[in-house]
Backbone as a ProteinNet text record, in pm:
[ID]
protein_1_A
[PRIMARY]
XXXXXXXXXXXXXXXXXXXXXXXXXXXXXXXXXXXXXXXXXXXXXXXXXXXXXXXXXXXXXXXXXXXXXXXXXXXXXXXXXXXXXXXXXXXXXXXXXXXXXXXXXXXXXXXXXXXXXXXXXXXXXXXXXXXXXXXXXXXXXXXXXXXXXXXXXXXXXXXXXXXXXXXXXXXXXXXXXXXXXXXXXXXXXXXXXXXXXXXXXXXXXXXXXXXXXXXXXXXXXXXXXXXXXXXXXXXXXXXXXXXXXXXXXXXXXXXXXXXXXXXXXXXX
[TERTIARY]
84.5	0	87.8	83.4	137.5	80.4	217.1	186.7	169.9	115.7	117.2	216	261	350.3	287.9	306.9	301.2	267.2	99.7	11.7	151.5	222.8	297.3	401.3	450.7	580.6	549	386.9	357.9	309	268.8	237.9	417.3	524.6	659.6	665.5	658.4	726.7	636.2	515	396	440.3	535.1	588.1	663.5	723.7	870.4	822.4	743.2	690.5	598.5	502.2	471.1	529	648	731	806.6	847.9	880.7	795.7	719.9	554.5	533.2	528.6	519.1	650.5	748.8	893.1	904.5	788.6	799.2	746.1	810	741.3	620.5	519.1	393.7	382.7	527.2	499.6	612.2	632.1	803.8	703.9	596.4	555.8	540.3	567.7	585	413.2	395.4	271.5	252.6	172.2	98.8	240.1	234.2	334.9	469.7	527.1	661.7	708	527.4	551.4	491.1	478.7	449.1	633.5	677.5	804.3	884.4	871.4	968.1	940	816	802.5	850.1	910.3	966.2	912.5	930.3	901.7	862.2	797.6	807.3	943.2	1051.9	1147	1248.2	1249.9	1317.8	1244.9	1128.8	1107.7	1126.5	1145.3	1193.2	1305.3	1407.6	1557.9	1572	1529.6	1508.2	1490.5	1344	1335.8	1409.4	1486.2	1600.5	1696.2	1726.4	1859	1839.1	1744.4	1681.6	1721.1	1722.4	1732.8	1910.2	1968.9	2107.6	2181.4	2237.6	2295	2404.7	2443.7	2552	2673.3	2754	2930.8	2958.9	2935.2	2994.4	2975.9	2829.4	2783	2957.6	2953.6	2973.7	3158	3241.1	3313.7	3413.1	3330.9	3377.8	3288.2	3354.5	3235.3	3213.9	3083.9	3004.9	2920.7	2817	2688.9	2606	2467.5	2359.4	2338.8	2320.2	2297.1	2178.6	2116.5	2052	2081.2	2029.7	2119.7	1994.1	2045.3	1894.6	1785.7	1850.2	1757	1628.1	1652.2	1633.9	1472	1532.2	1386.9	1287.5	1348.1	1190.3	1125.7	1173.4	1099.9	991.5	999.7	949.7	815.4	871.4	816.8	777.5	652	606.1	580.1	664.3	721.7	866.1	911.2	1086.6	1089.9	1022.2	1044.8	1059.8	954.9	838.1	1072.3	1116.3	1218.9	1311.2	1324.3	1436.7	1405.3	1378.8	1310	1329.6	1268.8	1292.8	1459.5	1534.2	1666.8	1727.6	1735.6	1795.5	1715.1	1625	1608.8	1670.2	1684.8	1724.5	1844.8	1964.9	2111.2	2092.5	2031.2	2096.5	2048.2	1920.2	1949.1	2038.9	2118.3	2209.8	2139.5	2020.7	1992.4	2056.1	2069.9	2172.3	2256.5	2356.1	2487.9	2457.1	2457.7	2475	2608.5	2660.7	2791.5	2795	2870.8	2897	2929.7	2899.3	2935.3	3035.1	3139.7	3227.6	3197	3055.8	2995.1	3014.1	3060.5	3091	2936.6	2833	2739.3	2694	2579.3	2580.8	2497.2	2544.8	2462.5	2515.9	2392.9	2496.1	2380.6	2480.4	2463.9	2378.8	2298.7	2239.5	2253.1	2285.3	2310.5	2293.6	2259.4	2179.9	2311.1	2387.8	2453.9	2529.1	2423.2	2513.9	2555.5	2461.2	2541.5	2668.3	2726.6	2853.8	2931.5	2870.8	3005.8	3029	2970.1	3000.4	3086.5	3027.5	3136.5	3304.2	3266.5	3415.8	3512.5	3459.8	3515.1	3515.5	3479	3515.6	3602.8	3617.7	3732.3	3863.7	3856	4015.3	4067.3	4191.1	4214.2	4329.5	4320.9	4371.2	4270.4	4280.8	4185.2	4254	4374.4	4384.1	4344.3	4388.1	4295.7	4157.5	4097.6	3942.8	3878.7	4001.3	3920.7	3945.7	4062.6	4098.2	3969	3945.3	3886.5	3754.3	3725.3	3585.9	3536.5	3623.5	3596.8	3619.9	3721.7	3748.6	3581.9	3550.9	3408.8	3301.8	3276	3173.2	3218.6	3286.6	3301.8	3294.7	3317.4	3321	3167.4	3116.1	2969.7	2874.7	2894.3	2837.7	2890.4	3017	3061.9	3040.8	3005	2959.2	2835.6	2752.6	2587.2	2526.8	2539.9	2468.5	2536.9	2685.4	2715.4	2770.3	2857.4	2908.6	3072.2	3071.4	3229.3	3274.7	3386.9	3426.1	3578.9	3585.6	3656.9	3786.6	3872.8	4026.8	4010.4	3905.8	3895.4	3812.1	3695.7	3624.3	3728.3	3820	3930.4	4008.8	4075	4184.5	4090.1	4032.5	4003.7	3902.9	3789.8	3639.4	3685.7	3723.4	3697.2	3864	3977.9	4071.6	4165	4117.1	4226.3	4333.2	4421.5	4552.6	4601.4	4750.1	4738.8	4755.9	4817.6	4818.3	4665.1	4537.8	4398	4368.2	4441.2	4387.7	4402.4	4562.4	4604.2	4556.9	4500.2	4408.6	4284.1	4229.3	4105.1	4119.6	4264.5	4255.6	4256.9	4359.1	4399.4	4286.6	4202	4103.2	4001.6	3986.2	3892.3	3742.4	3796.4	3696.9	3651.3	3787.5	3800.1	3893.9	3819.7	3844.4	3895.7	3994.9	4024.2	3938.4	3839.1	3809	3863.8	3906.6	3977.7	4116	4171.7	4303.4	4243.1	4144.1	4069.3	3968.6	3934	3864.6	3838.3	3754.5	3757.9	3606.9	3619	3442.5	3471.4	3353.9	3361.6	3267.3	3370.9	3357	3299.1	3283.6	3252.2	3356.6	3427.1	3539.1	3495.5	3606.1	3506	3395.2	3370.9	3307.2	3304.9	3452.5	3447.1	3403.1	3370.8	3349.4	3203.6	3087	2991	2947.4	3026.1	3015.5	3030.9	3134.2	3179.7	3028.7	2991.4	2887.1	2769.7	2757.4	2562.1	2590.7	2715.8	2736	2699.8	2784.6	2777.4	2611.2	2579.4	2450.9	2381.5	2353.5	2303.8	2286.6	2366.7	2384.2	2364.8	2356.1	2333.9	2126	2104.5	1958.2	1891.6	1945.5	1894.3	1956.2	2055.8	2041.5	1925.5	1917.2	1801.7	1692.5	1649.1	1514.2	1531.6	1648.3	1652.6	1646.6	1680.4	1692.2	1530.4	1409.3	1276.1	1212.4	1136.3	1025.3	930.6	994.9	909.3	1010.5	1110.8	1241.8	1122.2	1048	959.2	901.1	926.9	899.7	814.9	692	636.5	727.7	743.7	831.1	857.8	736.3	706.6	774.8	760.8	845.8	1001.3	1032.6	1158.5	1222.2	1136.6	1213.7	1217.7	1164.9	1142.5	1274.3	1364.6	1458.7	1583.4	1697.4	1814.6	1888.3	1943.1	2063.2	2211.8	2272.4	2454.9	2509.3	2552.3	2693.2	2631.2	2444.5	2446	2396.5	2502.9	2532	2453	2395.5	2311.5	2206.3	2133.2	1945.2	1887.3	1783.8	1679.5	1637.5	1577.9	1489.6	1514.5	1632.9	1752.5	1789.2	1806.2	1826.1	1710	1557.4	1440.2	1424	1487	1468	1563.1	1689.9	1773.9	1714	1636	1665.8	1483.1	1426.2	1313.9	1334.3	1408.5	1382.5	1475.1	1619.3	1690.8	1645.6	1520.5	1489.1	1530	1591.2	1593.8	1534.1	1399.4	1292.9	1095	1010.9	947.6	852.3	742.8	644.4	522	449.2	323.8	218.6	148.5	33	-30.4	-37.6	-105.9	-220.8	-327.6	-372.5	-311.7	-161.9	-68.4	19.3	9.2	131.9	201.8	296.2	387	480.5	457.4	512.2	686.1	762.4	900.3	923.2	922.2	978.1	1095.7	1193.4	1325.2	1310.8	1367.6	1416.6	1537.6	1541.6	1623.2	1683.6	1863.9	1909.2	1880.8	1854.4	1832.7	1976.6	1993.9	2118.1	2092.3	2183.6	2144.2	2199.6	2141.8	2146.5	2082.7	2175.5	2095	2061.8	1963.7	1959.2	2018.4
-118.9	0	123.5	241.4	355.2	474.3	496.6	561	760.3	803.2	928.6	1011.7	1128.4	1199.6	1308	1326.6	1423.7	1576.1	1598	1748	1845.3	1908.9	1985.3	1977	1866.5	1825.3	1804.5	1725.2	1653.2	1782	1938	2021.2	2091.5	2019.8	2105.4	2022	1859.6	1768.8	1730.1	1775.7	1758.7	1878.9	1999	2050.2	2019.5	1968.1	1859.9	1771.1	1719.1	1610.1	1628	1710.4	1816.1	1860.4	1938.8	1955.1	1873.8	1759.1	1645.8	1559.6	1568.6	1528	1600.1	1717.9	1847	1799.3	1788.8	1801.7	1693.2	1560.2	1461.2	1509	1492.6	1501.2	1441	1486.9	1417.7	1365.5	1409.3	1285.7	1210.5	1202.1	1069.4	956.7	971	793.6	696.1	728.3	651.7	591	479.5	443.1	461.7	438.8	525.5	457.7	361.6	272.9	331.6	360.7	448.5	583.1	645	782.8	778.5	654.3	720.4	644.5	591	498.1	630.6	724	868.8	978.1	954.6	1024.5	968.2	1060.6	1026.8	927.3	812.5	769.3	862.4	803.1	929.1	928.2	832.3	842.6	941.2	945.9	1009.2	1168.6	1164.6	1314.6	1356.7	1274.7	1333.8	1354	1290.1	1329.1	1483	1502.9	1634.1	1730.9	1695.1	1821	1807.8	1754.4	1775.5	1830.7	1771.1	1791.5	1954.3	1994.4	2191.2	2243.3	2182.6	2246.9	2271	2213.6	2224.5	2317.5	2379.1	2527.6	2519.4	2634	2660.4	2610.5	2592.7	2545.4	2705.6	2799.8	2919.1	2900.6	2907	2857.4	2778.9	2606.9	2587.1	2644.5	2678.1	2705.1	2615.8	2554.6	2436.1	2362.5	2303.3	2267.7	2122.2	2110.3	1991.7	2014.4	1806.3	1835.3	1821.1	1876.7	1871.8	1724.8	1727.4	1599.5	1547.8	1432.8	1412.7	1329.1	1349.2	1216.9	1088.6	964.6	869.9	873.3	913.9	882.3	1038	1155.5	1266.7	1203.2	1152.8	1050.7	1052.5	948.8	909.7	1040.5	1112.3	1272.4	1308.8	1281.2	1302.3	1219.4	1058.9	1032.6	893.7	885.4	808.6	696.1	591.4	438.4	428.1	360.4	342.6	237.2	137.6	37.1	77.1	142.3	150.2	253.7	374.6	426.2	327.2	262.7	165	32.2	-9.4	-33.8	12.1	119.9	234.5	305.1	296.8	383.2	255.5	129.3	-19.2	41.8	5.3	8.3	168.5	246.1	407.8	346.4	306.7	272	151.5	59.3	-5.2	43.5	121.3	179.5	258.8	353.1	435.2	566.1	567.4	692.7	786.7	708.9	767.6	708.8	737.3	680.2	724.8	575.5	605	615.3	700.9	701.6	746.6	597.9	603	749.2	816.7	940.1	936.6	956.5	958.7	1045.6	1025	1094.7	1025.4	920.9	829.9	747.1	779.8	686.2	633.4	544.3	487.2	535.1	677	777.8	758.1	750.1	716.9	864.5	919.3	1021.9	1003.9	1069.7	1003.3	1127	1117	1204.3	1153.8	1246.6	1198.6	1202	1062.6	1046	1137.3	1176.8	1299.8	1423.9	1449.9	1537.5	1524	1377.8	1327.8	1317.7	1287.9	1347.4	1460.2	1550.9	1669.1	1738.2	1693.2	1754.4	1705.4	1545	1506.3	1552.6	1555.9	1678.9	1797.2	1871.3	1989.6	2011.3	1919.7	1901	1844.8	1856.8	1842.3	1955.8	1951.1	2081.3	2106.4	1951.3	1953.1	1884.7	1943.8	1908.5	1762.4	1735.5	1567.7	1481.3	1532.2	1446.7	1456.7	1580.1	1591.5	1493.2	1440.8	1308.7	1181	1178.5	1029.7	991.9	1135	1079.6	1013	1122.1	1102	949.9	914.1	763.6	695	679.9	594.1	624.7	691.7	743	678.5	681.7	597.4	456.4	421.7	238.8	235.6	287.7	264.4	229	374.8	361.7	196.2	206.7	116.9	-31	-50.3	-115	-220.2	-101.3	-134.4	-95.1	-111.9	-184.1	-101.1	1.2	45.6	69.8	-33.9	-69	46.2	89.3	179.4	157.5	-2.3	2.1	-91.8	-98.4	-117.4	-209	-336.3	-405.9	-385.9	-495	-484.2	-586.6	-655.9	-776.9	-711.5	-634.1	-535.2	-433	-373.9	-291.2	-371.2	-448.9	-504.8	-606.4	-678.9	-789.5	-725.4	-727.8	-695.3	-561	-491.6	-342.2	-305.9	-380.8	-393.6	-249.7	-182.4	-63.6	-57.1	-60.9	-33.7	65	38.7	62.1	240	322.1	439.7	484.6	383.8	455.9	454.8	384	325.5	474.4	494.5	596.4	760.8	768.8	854	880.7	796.8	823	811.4	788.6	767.3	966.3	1026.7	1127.1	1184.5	1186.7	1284	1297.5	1187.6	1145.4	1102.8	983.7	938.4	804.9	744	622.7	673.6	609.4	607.4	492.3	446.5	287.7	290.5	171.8	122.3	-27.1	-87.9	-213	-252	-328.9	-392.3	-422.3	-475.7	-526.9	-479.1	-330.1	-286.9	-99.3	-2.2	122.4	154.4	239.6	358.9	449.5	393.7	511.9	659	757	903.4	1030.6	1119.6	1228.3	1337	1410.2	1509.3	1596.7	1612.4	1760.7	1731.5	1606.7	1557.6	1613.9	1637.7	1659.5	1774.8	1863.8	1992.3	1968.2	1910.4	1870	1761.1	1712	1652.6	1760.2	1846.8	1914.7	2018.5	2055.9	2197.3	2072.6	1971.5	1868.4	1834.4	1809.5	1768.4	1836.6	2013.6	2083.4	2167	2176.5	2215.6	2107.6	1983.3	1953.1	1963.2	1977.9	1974.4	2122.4	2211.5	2359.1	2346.1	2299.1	2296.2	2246.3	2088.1	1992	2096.5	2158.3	2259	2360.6	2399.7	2494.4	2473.3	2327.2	2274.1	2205.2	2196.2	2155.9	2245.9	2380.5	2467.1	2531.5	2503.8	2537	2417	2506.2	2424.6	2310.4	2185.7	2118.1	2007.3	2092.5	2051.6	2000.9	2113.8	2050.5	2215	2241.2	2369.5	2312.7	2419.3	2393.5	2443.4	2331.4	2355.1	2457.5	2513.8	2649.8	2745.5	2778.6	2849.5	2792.3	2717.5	2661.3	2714.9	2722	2719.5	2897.7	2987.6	3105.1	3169.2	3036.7	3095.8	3131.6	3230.3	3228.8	3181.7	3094.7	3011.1	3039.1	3121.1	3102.2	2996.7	2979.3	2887.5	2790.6	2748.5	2685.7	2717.5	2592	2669	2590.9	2456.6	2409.4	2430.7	2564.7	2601.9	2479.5	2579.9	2533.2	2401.6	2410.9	2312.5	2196.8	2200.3	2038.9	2010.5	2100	2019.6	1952.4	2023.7	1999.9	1811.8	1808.6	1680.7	1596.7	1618.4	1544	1503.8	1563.3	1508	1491.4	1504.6	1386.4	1285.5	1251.3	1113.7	1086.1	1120.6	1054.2	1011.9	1018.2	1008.5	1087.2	1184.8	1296.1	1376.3	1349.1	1474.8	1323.6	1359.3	1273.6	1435.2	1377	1491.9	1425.5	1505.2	1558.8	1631.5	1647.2	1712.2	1763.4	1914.9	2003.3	2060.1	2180.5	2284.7	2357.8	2376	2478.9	2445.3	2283.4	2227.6	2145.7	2107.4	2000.8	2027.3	1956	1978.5	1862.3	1899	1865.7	1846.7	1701.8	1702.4	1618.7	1700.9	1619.7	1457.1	1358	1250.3	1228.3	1194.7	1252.1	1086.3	1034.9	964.4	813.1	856	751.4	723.9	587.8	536.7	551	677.5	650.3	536.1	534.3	424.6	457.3	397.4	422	302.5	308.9	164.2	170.2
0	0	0	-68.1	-92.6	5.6	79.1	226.5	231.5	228.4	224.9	303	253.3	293.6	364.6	478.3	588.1	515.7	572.1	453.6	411.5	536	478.5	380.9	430	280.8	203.4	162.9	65.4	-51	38.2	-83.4	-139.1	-57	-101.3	-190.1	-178.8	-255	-384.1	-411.3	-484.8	-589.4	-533.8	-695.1	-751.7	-655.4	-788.5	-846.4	-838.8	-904.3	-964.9	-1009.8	-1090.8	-1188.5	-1135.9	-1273.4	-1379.8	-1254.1	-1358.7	-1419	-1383.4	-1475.2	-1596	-1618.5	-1702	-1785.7	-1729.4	-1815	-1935.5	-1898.6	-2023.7	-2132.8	-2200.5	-2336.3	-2438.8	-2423.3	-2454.4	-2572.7	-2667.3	-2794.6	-2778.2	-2643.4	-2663.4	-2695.6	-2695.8	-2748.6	-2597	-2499.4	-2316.6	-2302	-2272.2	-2209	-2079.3	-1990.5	-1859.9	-1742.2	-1796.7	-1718.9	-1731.3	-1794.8	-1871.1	-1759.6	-1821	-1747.9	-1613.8	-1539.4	-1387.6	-1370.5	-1465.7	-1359.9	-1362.8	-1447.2	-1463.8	-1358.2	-1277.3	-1199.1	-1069.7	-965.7	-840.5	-728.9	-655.4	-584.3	-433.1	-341.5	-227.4	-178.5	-181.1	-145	-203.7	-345.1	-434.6	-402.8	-344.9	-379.3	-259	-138.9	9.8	-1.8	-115	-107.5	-151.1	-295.3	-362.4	-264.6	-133.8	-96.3	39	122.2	210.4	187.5	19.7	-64.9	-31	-123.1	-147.8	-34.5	88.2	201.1	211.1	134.2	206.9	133.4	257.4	234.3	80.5	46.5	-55.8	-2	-77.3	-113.6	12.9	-6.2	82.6	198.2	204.3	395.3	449.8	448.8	463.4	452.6	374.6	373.4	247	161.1	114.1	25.6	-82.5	-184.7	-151.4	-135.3	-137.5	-218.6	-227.6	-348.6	-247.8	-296.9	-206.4	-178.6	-41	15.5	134.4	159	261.5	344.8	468.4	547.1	558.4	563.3	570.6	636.5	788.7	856.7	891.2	795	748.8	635.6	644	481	604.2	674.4	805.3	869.1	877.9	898.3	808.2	656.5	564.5	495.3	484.1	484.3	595	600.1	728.7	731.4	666.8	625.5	661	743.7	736.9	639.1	677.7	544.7	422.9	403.4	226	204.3	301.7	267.5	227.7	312	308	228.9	125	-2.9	-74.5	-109.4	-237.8	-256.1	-124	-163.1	-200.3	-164.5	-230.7	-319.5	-445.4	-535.8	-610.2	-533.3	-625.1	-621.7	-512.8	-551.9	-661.7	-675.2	-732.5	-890	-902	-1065.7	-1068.7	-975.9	-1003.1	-1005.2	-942.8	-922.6	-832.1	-693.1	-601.7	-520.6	-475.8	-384.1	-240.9	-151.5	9.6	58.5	149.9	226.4	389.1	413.4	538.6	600.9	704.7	780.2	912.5	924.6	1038	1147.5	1192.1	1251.4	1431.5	1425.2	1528.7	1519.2	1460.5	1441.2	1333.3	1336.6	1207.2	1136.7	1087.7	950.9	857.3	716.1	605.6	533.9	427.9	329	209.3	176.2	19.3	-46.9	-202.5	-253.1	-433.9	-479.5	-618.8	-707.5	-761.7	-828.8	-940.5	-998.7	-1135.4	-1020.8	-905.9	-798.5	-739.1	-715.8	-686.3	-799.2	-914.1	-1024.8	-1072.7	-1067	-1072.6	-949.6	-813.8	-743.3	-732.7	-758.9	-726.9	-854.6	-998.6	-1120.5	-1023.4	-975.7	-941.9	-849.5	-770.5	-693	-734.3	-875	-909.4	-1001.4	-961.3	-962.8	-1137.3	-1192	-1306.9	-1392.1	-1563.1	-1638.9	-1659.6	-1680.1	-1706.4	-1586.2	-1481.6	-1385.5	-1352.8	-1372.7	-1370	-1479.7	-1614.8	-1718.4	-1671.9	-1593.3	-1525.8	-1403	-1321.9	-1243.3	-1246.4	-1349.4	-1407.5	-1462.6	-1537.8	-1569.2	-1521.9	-1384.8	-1262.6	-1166.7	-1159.7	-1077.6	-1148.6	-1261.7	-1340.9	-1308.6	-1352.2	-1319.5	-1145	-1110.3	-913.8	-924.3	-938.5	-917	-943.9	-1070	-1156.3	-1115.6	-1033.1	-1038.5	-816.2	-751.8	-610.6	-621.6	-710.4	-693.8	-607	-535.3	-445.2	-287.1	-304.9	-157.5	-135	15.1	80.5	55.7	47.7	90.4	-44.6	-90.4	-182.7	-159.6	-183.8	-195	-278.5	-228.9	-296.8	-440.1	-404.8	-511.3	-616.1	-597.1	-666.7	-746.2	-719.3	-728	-867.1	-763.7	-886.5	-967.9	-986.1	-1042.3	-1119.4	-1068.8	-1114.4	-1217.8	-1175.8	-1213.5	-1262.2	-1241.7	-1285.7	-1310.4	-1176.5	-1139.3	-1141.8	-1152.3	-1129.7	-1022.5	-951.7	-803.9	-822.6	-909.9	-963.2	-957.7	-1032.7	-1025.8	-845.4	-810.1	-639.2	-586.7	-619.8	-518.7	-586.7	-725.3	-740.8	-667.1	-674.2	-604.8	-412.9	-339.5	-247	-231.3	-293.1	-295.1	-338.2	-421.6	-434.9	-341.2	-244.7	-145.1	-181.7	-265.6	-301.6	-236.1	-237.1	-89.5	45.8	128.2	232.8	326.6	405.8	437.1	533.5	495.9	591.2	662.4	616.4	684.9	581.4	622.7	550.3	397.3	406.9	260.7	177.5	269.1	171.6	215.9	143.7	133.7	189.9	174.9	215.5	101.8	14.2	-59.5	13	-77	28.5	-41.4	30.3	-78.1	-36.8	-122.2	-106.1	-2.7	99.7	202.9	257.2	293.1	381.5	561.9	588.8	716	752.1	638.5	621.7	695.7	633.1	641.1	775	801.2	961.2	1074.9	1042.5	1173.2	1169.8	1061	1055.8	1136.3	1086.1	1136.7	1237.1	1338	1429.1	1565	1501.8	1598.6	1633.7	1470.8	1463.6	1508.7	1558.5	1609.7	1777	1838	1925.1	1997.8	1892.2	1912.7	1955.9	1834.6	1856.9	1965.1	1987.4	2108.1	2203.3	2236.5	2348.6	2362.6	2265.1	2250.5	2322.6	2230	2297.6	2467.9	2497.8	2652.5	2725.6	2684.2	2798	2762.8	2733.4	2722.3	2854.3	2872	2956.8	2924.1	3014.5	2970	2876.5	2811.3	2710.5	2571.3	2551.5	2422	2389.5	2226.2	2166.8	2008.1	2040.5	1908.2	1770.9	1648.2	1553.4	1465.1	1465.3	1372.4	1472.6	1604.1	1674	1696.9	1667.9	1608.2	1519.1	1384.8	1279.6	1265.5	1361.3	1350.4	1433.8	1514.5	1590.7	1518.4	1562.7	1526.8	1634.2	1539.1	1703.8	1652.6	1665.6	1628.4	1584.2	1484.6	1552.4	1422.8	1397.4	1285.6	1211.5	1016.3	947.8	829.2	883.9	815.9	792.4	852.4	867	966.3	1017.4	1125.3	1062.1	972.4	916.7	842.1	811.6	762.4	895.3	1022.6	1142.7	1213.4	1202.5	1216.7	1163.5	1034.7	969.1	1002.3	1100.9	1121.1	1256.1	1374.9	1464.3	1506.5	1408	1396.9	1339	1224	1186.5	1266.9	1332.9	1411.7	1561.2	1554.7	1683.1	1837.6	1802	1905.2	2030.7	1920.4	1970.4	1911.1	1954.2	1936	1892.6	1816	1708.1	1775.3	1825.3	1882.3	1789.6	1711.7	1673.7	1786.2	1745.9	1839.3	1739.2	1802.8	1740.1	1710.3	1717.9	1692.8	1643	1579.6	1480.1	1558.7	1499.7	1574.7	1678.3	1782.4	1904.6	1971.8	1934.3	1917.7	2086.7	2099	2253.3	2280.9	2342	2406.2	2427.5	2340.5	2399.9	2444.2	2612	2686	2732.9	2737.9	2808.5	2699.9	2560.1	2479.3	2367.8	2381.3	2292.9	2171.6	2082	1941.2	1841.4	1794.8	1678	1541.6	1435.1	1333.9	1222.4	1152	1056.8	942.9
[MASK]
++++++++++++++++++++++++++++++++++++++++++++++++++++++++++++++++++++++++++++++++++++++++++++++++++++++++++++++++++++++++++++++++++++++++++++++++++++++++++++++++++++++++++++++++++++++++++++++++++++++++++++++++++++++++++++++++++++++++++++++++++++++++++++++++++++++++++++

């Protein structure tokens, strides 16, 4: 059964999908079947609109591609499964790439594929290596199915790198070691992007602890200025509801954000 998306997101995320509805072309010849598979899943369109939320390459201090974090989806939409389903099926067409976060927990990144090749090209700083990398980045992709981490046997054998492409892409930060035998694939300037969600998180959950009660309606949330973060109210709003942070209340006055206090995080 096809789960509805929460009234307010569903009128943000109901124009993207709209437009990409509009954007087919009504004489490509597509049957009904064709053109709903071209239109976004709810998963695909909760990424788009988290993605929208994330600040510029300047904010941060550093170029990244727009990105969402997973457990940022469950905020959005109100299935963890029906999410976690649909992003296995978006990685493995290659719609988008998950990555592990060195966040000390277990967050992984989603980020819409032609968005990760464009940034990791832009992060090189020579045109012959911006063509090497580029076609080492297409076979990676295409080549770890969807996974996070990327093997030595995948490397040399499968995909038949050579230890020069290895130490390209170690240097561009595209892998990352994760064990003797194998990598994390990464996104360039990543830490850039941990240190800003980390601290901004922890900026906010202060916020809401030092309120009465340790619970603030969200709309008076997202109306606050808090220092210090650089990600916006409302990509943190989506990080620490679906992360389980804060638990969502329906009020007459909207959603009511309350401290979960002394709980082990975890993530799926």
């Amino acid at each position: 059964m096809k789960r509805s998306l929460p009234p307010q997101v569903a009128s943000e995320t109901s124009e993207a999908v709209a437009k990409k509805a509009r954007s087919i072309d009504e004489d490509s010849g597509l049957d009904d079947a064709d053109l709903l598979a071209a239109v976004p899943s709810e998963t695909e369109a909760a990424i788009q609109l988290v993605s929208a939320r994330f600040p510029s390459a300047g904010v941060l201090g550093g170029a990244m591609p727009p990105l969402a974090l997973k457990h940022q989806l469950y905020a959005v939409v109100n299935d963890r499964t029906l999410v976690d389903r649909q992003l296995v099926d978006l990685s493995q067409r290659g719609v988008v790439q998950q990555f592990h976060l060195t966040t000390g927990l277990d967050e992984y990144a989603v980020v819409f594929q032609s968005d990760y090749k464009r940034h990791v090209q832009g992060c090189c700083v020579s045109t012959d290596t911006e063509s090497d990398i580029g076609k080492l980045v297409d076979s990676l992709l295409e080549g770890v199915h969807g996974d996070v981490t990327v093997s030595k046997e995948l490397l040399k054998e499968r995909l038949e790198f050579s230890e020069s492409d290895v130490t390209l892409l170690v240097s561009s930060g595209v892998l990352v070691m994760c064990n003797v035998n194998a990598w994390y694939l990464a996104i360039p300037n990543a830490s850039v992007f941990v240190k800003a969600l980390t601290k901004g998180r922890q900026l906010i959950l202060r916020s809401i602890r030092q309120q009465r009660h340790k619970e603030i309606l969200q709309l008076e949330l997202e109306q606050r200025r808090i220092s210090g973060i650089r990600l916006g109210i409302l990509y943190h709003i989506y990080d620490i509801k679906g992360g389980d942070y804060v638990t969502s209340v329906s009020t007459t006055s909207g959603d009511l954000l309350r401290l979960v206090e002394d709980k082990k995080k975890t993530r799926r």
